[in-house]
Phi, psi and omega in degrees: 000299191309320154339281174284329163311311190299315163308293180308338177288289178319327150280346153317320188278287210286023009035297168291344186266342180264309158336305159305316178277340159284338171325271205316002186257350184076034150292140179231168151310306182307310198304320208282316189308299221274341186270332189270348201268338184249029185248316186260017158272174197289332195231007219021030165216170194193150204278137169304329160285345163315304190298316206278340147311267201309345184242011149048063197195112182329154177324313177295299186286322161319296197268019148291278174340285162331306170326309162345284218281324200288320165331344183230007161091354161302313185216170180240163153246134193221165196280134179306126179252030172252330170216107188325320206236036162231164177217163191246158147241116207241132189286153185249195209261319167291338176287291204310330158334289171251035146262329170311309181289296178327317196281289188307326196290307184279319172317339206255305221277312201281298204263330201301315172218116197240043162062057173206127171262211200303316189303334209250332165295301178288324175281355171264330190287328198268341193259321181299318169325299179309304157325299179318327207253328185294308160334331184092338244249336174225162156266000000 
């Protein structure tokens, strides 16, 4: 018990702390994912049941975001032109902006020092890993 409570914390922590530093860009963390996830696809878009698969995350919370990004000109939406009744969401030239300025902003703030150094930093990643595959959540 006590593992996963902590675990479940830590993220918490590590979430409000990503939440903050994304705010001045009008970011939330889901949001800031769905900007990074059509920033590294092949094409910048991707069909909207694609992000809530790769982001493992319902129908709903997906056309939250999007609703989000497009409102603020980060990203658009257009008709899937491989399936007449699907639509993409394609990041625009101000979302790659300002997922970049987010991305130094978390690299320097978020991701950069989570008080462990490299050895001890690899032996969390291989036991987390581990969890993870014991968990169903990858093979």
């Amino acid at each position: 018990m006590a593992v996963v409570t902590s675990i479940m914390r830590l993220q918490q922590v590590f979430l409000a702390s990503a939440d903050a530093q994304l705010r001045p860009f009008g970011l939330t963390f889901a949001r800031y994912e769905v900007l990074m996830l059509l920033t590294f696809s092949t094409n910048g878009a991707l069909p909207l049941g694609k992000i809530g698969e790769r982001l493992q995350v319902n129908a709903s919370s997906v056309t939250n975001a999007v609703d989000h990004l497009e409102a603020h000109g980060l990203v658009t939406r257009r008709p899937n032109p491989r399936d007449g009744r699907g639509t993409l969401a394609s990041i625009t030239a101000k979302g790659r902006r300002i997922a970049d300025l987010a991305t130094r902003r978390m690299n320097a703030e978020v991701f950069g020092d989570v008080g462990l150094d490299a050895r001890a930093l690899i032996g969390l990643l291989e036991t987390l890993g581990r969890m993870r595959r014991a968990a169903g959540d990858f093979e």
